[in-house]
C-alpha positions as CSV (number, residue, x, y, z in Angstrom):
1,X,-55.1,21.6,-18.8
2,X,-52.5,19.6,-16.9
3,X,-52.4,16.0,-16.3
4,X,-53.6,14.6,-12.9
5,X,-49.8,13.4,-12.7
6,X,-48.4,17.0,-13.6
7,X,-50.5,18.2,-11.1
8,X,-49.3,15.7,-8.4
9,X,-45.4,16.3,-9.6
10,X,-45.7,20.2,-9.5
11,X,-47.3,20.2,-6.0
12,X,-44.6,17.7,-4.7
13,X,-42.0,20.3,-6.5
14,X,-43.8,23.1,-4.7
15,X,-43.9,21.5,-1.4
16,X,-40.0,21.1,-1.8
17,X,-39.8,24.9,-2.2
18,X,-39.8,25.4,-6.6
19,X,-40.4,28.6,-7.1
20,X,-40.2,27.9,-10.5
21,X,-43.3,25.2,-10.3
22,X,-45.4,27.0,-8.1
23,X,-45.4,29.8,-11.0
24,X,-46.2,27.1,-13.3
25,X,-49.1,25.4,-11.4
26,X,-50.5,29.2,-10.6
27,X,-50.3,30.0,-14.5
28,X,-52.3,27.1,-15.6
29,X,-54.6,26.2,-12.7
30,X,-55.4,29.8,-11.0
31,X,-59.1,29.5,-12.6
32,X,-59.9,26.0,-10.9
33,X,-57.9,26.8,-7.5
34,X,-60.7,28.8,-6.5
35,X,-63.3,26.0,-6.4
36,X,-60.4,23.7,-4.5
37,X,-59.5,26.3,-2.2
38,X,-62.9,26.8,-0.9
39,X,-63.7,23.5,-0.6
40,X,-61.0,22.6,1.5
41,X,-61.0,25.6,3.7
42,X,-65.0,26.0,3.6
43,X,-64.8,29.6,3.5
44,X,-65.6,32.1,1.0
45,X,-64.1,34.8,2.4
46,X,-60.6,32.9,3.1
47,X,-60.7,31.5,-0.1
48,X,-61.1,35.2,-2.1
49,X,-58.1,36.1,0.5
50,X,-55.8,32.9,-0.3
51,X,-56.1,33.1,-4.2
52,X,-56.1,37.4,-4.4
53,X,-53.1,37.4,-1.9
54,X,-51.8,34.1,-3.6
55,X,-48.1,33.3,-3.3
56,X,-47.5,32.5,0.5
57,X,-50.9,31.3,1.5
58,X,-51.4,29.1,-1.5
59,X,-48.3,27.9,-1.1
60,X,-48.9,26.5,2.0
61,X,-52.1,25.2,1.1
62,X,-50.2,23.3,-1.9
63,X,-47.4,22.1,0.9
64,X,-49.8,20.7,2.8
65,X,-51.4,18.5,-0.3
66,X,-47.7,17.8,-1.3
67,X,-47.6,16.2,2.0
68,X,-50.4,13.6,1.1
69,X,-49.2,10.1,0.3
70,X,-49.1,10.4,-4.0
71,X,-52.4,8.4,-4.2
72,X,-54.0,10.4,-1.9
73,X,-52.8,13.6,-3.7
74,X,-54.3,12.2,-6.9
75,X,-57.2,11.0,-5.0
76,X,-58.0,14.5,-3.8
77,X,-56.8,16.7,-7.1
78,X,-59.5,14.3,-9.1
79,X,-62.2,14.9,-7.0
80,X,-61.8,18.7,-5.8
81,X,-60.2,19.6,-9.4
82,X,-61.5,17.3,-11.6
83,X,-64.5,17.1,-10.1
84,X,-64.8,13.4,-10.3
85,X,-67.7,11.4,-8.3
86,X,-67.5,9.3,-5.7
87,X,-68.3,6.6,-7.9
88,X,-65.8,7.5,-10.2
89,X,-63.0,7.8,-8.0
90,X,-63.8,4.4,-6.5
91,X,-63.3,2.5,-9.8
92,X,-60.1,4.8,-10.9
93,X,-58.8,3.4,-7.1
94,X,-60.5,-0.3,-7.0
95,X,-62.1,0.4,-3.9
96,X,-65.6,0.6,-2.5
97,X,-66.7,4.0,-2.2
98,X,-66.9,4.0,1.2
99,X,-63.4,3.9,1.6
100,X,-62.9,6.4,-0.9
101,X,-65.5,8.8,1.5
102,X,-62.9,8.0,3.9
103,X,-60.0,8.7,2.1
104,X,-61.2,11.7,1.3
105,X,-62.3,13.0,4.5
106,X,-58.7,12.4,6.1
107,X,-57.4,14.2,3.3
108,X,-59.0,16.8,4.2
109,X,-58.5,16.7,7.7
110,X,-54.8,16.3,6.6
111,X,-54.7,19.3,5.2
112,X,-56.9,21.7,7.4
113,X,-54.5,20.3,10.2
114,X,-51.3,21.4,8.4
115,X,-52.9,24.6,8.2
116,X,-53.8,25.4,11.5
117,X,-57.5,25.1,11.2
């Protein structure tokens, strides 16, 4: 299992068009990109399509997070990936967890925005 700071370094190499880490990050993540796929898009169906039809769509979807300041990328690969709490997240960042809802939240707004959605 990758690091949370391989994760964040082979998105930021995928966002800047590496073939060669987007292979990388597929290889050892495809399992857990499900449950963060459909989380951020919501939808079963679009999620089956992204991960099945991968490269461009995922791609994308990984551009968009690269696009995320690097805490926010963390921020958001912990929680969706990881599958760390609220709580958690909010001592890993020194912040209330309030804030961290709020991070969050714009993250994902973020990233449905870069999308189209």
């Amino acid at each position: 299992m990758l690091t949370p700071a391989e994760l964040v370094w082979l998105i930021a190499a995928v966002a800047k068009g590496d073939e060669a880490a987007f292979e990388r990050l597929y290889a050892a993540t495809r399992a857990k990109l499900y449950g963060v796929v459909l989380r951020i898009l919501r939808r079963q169906d679009l999620a089956e399509e992204v991960i099945q039809e991968m490269t461009e769509e995922l791609r994308r979807l990984l551009e968009c997070v690269g696009r995320l300041e690097p805490d926010r990328q963390k921020l958001v690969l912990l929680a969706y990936y990881n599958g760390w709490s609220r709580d958690q997240l909010a001592q890993k960042f020194e912040a209330p967890v309030n804030t961290v809802k709020t991070w969050l939240r714009r993250s994902m707004l973020d990233i449905r925005e870069c999308l189209g959605l």
